[in-house]
C-alpha positions in Angstrom: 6.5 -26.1 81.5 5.7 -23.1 83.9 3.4 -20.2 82.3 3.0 -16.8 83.6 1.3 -17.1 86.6 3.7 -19.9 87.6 1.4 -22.9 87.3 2.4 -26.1 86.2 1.4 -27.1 82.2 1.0 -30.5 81.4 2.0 -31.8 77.7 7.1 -23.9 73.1 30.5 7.8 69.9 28.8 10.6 71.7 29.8 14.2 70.4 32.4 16.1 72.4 31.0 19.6 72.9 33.6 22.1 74.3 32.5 25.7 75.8 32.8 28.2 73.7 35.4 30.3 75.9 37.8 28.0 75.0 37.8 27.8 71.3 40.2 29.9 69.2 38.5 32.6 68.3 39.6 32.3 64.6 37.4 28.9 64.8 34.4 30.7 66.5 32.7 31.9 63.6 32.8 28.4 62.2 31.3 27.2 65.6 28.4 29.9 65.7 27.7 29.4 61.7 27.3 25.4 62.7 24.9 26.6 65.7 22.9 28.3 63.0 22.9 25.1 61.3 21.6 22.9 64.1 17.9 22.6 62.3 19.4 21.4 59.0 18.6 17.7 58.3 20.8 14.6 60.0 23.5 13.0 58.2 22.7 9.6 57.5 25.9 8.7 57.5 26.2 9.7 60.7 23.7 7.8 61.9 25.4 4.2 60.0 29.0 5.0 61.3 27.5 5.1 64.5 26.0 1.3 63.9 28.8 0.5 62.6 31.0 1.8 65.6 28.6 -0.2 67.8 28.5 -3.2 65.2 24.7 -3.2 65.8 23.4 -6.2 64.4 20.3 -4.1 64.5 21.1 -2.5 61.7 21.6 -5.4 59.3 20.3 -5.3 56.3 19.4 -1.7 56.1 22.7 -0.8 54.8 25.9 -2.2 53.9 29.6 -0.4 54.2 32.3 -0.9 52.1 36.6 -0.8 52.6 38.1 1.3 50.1 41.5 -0.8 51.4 40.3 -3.7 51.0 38.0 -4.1 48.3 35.2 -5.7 50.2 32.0 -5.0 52.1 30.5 -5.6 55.4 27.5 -5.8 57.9 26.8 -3.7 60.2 27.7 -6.0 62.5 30.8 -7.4 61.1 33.1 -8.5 63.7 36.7 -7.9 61.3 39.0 -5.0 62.7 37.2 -1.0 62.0 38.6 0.6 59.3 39.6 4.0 59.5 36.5 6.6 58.2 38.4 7.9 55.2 38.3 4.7 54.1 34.9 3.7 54.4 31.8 4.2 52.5 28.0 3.4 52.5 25.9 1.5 50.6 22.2 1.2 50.6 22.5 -2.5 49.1 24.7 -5.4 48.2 23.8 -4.5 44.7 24.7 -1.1 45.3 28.1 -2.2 46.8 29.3 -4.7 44.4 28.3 -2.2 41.6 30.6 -0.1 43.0 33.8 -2.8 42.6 33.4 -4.3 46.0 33.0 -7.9 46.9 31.1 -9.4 50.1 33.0 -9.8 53.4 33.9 -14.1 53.3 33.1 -13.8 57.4 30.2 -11.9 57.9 28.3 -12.9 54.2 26.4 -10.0 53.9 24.9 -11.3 50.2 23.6 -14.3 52.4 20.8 -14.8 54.7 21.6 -13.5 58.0 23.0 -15.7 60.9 19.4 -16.2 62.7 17.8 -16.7 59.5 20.5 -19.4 58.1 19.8 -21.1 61.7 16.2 -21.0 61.7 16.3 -22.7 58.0 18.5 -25.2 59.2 16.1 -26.3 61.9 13.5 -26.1 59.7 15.2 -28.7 57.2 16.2 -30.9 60.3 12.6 -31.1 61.4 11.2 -31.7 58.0 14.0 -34.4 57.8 13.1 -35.7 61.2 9.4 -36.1 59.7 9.8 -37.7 56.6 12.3 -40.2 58.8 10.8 -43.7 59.3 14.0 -43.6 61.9 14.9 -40.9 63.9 18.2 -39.4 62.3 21.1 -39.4 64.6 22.2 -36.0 66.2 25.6 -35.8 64.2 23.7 -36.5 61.1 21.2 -33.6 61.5 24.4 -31.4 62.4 26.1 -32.5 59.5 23.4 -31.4 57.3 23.1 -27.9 58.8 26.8 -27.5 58.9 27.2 -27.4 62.8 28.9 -29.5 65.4 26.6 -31.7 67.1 27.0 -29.8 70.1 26.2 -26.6 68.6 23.6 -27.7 67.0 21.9 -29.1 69.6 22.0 -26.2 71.3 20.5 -23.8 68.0 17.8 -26.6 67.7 16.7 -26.7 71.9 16.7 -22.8 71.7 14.4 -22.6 68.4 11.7 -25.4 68.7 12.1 -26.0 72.7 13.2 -29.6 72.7 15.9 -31.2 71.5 16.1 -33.4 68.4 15.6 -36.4 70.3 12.5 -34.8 72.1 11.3 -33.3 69.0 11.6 -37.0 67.1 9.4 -38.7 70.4 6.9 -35.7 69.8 6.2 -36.3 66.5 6.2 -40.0 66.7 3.5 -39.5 69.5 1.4 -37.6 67.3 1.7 -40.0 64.5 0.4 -42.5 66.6 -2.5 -39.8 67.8 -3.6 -39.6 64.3 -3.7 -43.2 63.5 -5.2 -44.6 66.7 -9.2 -43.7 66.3 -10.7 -46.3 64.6 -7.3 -48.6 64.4 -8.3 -52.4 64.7 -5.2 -53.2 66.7 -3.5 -50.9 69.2 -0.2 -53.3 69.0 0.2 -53.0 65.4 -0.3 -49.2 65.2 2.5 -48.5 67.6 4.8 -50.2 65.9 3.4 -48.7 62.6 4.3 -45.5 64.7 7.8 -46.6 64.8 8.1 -47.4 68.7 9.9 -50.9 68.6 8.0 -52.5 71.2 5.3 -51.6 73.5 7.4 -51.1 76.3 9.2 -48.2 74.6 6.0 -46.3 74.1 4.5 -46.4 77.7 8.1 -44.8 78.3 8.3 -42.5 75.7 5.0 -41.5 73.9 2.3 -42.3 76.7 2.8 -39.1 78.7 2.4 -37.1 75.9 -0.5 -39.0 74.4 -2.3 -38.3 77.9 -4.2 -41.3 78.2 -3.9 -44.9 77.8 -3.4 -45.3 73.9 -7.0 -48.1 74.1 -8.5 -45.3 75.9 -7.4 -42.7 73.0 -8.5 -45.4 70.1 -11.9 -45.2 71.6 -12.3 -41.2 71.9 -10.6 -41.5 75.4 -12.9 -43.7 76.4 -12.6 -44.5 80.3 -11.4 -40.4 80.7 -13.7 -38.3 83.4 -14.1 -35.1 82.4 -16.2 -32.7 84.6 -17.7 -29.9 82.9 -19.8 -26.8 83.7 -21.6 -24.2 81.2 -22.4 -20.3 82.7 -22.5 -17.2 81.5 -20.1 -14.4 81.5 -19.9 -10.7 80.1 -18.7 -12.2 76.6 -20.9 -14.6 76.5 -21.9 -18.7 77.0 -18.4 -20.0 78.8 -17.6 -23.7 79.1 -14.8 -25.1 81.4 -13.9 -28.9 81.5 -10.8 -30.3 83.2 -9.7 -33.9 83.9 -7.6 -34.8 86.8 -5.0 -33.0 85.8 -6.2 -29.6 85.5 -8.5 -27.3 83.0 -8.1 -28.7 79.3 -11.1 -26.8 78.3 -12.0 -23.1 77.4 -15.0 -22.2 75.1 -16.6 -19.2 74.9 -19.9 -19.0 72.7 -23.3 -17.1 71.9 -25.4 -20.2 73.4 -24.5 -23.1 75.3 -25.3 -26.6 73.5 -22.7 -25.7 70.3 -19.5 -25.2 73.5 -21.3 -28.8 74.5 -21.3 -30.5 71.6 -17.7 -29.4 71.1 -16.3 -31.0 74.1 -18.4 -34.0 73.1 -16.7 -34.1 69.7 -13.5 -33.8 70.9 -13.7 -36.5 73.8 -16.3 -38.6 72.1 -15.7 -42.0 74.5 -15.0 -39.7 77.5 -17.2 -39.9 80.2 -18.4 -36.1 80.3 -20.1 -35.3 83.9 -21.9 -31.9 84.9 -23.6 -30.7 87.5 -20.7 -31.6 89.7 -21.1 -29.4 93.4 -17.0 -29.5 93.6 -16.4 -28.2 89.9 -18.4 -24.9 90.5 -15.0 -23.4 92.6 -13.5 -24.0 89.1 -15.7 -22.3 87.1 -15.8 -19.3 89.9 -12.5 -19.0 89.2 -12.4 -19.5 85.6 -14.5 -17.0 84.8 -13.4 -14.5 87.6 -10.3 -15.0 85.4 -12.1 -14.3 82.1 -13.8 -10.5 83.2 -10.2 -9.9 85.0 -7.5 -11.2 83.2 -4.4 -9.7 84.6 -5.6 -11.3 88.1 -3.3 -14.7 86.9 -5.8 -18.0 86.5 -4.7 -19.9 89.8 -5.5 -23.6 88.0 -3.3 -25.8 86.1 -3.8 -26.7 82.6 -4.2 -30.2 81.1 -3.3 -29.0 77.3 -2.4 -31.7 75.0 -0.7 -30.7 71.6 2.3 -31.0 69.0 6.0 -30.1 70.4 5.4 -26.9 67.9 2.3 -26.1 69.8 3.0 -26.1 72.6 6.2 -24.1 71.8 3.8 -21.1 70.9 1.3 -21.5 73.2 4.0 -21.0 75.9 5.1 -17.9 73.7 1.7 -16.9 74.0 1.6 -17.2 77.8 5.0 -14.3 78.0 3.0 -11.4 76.2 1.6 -9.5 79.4 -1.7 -8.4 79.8 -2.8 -4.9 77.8 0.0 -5.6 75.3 -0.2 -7.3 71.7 2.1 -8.9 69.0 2.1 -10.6 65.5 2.4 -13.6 64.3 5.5 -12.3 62.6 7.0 -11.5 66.1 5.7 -14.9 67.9 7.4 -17.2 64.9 10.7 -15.2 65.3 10.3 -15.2 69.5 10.1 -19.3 69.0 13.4 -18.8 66.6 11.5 -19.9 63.3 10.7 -16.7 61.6 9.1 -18.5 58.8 6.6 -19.9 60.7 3.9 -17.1 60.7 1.2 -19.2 58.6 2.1 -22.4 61.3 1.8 -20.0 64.2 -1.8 -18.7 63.0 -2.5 -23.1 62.9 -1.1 -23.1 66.3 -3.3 -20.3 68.0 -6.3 -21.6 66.4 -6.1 -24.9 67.9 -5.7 -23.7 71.9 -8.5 -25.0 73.3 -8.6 -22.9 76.4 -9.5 -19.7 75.5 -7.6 -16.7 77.7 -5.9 -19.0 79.7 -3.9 -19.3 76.4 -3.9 -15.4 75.5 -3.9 -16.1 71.3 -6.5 -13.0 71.4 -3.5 -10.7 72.0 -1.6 -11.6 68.5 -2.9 -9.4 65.9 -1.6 -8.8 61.8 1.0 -7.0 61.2 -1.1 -3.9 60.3 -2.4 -4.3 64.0 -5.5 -5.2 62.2 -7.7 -8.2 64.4 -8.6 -11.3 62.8 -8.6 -15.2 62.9 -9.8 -15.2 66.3 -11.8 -18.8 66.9 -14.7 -17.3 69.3 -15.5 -14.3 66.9 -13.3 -10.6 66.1 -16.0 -8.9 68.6 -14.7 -10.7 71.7 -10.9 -10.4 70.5 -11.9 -6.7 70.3 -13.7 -6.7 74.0 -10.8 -8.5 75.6 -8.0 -5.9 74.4 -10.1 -3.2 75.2 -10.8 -4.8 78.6 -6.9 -5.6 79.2 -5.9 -2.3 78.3 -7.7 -0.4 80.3 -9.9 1.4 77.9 -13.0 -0.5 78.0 -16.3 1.6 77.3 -18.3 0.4 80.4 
């Protein structure tokens, strides 16, 4: 996965107006009387017979229209043949429609869910299904279920979560074995508690996402170096740890030993080094990065998390500096726009602050909240990306 600054991340009908000379005269007192007119109010149904025209999906679900030929009503966006305006008419609802004698389109189902939301439930029930799974359903079976070919499916599921079933099924079964590791008695038996039918299958499939050896991970990734190094920035105590494979550490605090003690607690048999000469380039960098965010950091990233995760987190990475969205927007930019409450989870697990820009999703209302290193830095660091920063 590449982020913004293109470093590698380990592991989601216009009017016709004519001139006036032209125009029988008998029709030009008509023409100057609709001049005198040009303040009056829009016609709304103007403004839906030009959606309609345009079959702007954009407009689904704000209106309906109805076929007085037909007997049935549409979308918007309705792909059927255009009816001819003196047979069509608007309707605010469905209700309204049907209230009116109609009956809902059988091809574009405007009394149903639309198209992305019928989609994103399917995935939803396919990776709630994958979950509860002791064995990975097949692809054709998860189609079936959602009512797809496999083929299409697989191509609805790969463009919501990120990863395809298969991928998505390893993911989870990695962090099944994640959770049940620390303080397991036997590292054999809890992978194939984990489902991985031998050992073999795990170092293939689940190791690279684990990160570490899975002995290592039992012990609090004991046998992992982790450098470190704690300074001071213009929001604050900053702590930046990385292992070999790039920064997996981001803290920002009011004093230094609580960012410490949270590294130690979530690498507890890591050995932890500081003070290392090499490792102050890093946190130059890291923090030049902090006061100057639209800069790019120019380190890779060691982040470790869930296939869902990481599917947000790269989300996170697209919005550009001095611009915002909610966690509305970022669950339907991922293709599950139910997932608002699992994208607030997500963005309060990143564990490197600002390299992982979760300060720039905000409530719907644009109010600021549920930002892990305090509102008052959220605050500073929009204010400081947008330009408008009170020096």
């Amino acid at each position: 996965m590449q982020g913004q600054d293109g470093h590698n991340v380990v592991f989601h009908p216009p009017e016709l107006v004519l001139p006036l000379s032209i125009v029988p005269a008998t029709l030009q007192s008509t023409a100057m009387s609709s001049v005198s007119r040009a303040d009056s109010p829009p016609d709304p149904d103007a403004a839906r017979w030009a959606a309609l025209m345009a079959r702007d999906a954009g407009a689904d679900g704000t209106f309906v229209y109805a076929v007085r030929t037909t007997g049935v009503y549409c979308r918007p966006s309705c792909p059927s043949r255009k009816a001819r305006p003196e047979n069509v008419s608007f309707h605010r609802t469905c209700a309204d429609a049907e209230a009116a004698g109609f009956r809902p389109c059988r091809r574009c189902r405007p009394d149903e869910p639309d198209l992305a939301a019928r989609r994103a439930e399917a995935v939803v029930r396919a990776c709630r299904r994958i979950e509860s799974s002791e064995t990975a359903p097949t692809l054709a079976a998860l189609a079936r279920d959602a009512g797809l070919s496999a083929y299409h499916f697989h191509r609805v599921f790969k463009a919501a979560i990120g990863v395809t079933p298969k991928g998505y099924a390893a993911a989870h079964r990695a962090a099944g074995l994640a959770a049940q590791l620390p303080g397991a008695a036997s590292v054999t038996e809890t992978l194939y508690a984990a489902g991985y039918g031998a050992a073999s299958r795990f170092y293939v499939q689940g190791a690279p996402r684990l990160g570490m050896a899975p002995a290592a991970y039992r012990k609090g990734a004991a046998g992992l170096r982790i450098r470190f190094g704690i300074g001071a920035c213009s929001l604050g105590a900053i702590l930046v740890a990385a292992t070999d494979r790039g920064v997996c550490t981001i803290l920002l605090g009011d004093t230094p030993e609580p960012l410490l003690q949270d590294l130690q607690d979530r690498f507890p048999g890591a050995e932890i080094v500081g003070g290392d000469p090499a490792f102050e380039g890093w946190m130059a960098r890291v923090i030049g990065f902090v006061e100057m965010p639209g800069r790019g950091l120019d380190l890779p990233l060691d982040i470790r998390g869930t296939a869902f995760q990481q599917r947000v987190w790269e989300a996170l990475r697209k919005i550009p500096v001095g611009s915002t969205a909610t966690y509305a927007e970022i669950a339907r930019a991922i293709g599950l726009p139910a997932a608002t409450r699992a994208v607030a989870q997500a963005c309060g697990a990143n564990p490197v602050a600002v390299a992982i820009p979760c300060h720039r999703v905000v409530r719907s209302d644009g109010a600021l909240s549920g930002y892990r290193w305090g509102v008052a830095r959220k605050r500073d660091l929009l204010l400081r990306e947008a330009g408008t920063q009170n020096s």
